[in-house]
N, C-alpha and C positions, 0 to 999 in steps of 0.2 A: 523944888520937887526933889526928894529922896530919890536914891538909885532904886530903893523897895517899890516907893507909889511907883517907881516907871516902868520896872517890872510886872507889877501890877497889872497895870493898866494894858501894859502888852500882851498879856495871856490872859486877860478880862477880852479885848480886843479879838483876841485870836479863838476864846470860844464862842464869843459873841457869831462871829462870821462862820464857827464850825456848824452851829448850831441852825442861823438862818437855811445853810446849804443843805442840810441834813430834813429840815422841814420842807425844803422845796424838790424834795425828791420824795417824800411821800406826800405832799398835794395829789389830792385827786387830778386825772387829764380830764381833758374836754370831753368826755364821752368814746361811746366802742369805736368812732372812724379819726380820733386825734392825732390816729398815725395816717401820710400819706404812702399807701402805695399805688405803685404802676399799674397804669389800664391794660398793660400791657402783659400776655397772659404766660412768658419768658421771664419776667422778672417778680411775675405777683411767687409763680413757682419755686424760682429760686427764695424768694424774703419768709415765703410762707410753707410750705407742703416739702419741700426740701427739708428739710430740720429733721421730719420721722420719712417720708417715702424717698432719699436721699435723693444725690447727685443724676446718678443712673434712674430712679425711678423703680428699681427693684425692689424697696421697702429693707425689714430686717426683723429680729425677733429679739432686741436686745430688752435688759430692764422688766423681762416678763410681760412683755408686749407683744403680739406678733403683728408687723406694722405689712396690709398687703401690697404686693407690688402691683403699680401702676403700667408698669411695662408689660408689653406682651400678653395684655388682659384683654379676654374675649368679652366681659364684661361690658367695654366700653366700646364695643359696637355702637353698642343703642345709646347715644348720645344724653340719654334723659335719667341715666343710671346713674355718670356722675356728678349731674347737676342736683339731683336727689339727694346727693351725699353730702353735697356741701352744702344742699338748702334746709337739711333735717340733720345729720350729721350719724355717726352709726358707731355702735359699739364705744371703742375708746376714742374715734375722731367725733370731735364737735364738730357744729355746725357755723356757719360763714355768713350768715345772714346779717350779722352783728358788725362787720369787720369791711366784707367785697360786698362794692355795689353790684347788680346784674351784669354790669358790662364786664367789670372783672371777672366776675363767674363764668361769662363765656368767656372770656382769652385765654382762661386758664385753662378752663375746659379743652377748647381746642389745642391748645399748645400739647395735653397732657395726650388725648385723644392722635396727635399727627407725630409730636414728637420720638414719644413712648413707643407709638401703635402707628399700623397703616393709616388709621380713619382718616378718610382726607375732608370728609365734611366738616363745614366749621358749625360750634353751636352758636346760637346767635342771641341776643339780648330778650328775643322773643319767644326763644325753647326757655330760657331760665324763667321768663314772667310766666309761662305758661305753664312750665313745674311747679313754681310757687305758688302759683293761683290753685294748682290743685291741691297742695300738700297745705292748703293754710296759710301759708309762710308768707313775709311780707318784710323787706329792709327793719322796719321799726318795730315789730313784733319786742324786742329788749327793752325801747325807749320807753314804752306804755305802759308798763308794769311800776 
């Protein structure tokens, strides 16, 4: 073998392996839940809802967004406001139907509702079915289609 075929073969080699790893990052995933998050409604906030209503939970207006704050919202009194919001989604925030199971929807709920806010009540597994029972909505509403 030439020094040329071995070169060859080395950067034959080497896009061969660019190109497999390039294809396995746009493979489709396993569908909307291939990602695991925390049931836990502390850290579903931080992975998820953090990104646009920040650290603090005070939101911001960057990118021609105005993203609202979740802190100090009289709003989230009524516990079923914002389970409504992540069961239907509003404005420029989607909807979570896709992504959190109901239990996650309460943890977060509550986390955002005691964290954020006074509310000390926690929402529970059975306030989100009971939203979604009324609003339509259903875990697999995306799968169906």
């Amino acid at each position: 073998m030439t020094i040329k075929s071995a070169a060859a073969l080395v950067i034959a080699g080497t896009l061969l392996a660019a190109t497999v790893a390039v294809r396995a990052q746009d493979a489709p995933g396993g569908g909307p839940t291939s990602v695991e998050i925390s049931g836990e409604g502390k850290e579903v906030y931080e992975m998820i809802c953090q990104a646009c209503h920040m650290a603090d939970g005070k939101g911001g207006d960057g990118a021609g967004a105005a993203i609202p704050s979740i802190a100090n919202n009289p709003n989230l009194a009524n516990k079923d406001f914002i389970v409504d919001i992540l069961v239907k989604g509003r404005g420029g925030m989607p909807w979570f139907t896709d992504m959190l199971t109901p239990e996650q929807i309460a943890a977060v709920s509550t986390y955002a509702r005691s964290h954020f806010n006074t509310y000390r009540d926690p929402v529970t597994t059975a306030d989100v079915q009971r939203v979604m029972a009324a609003s339509g909505s259903s875990t697999s509403d995306c799968s169906t289609c």
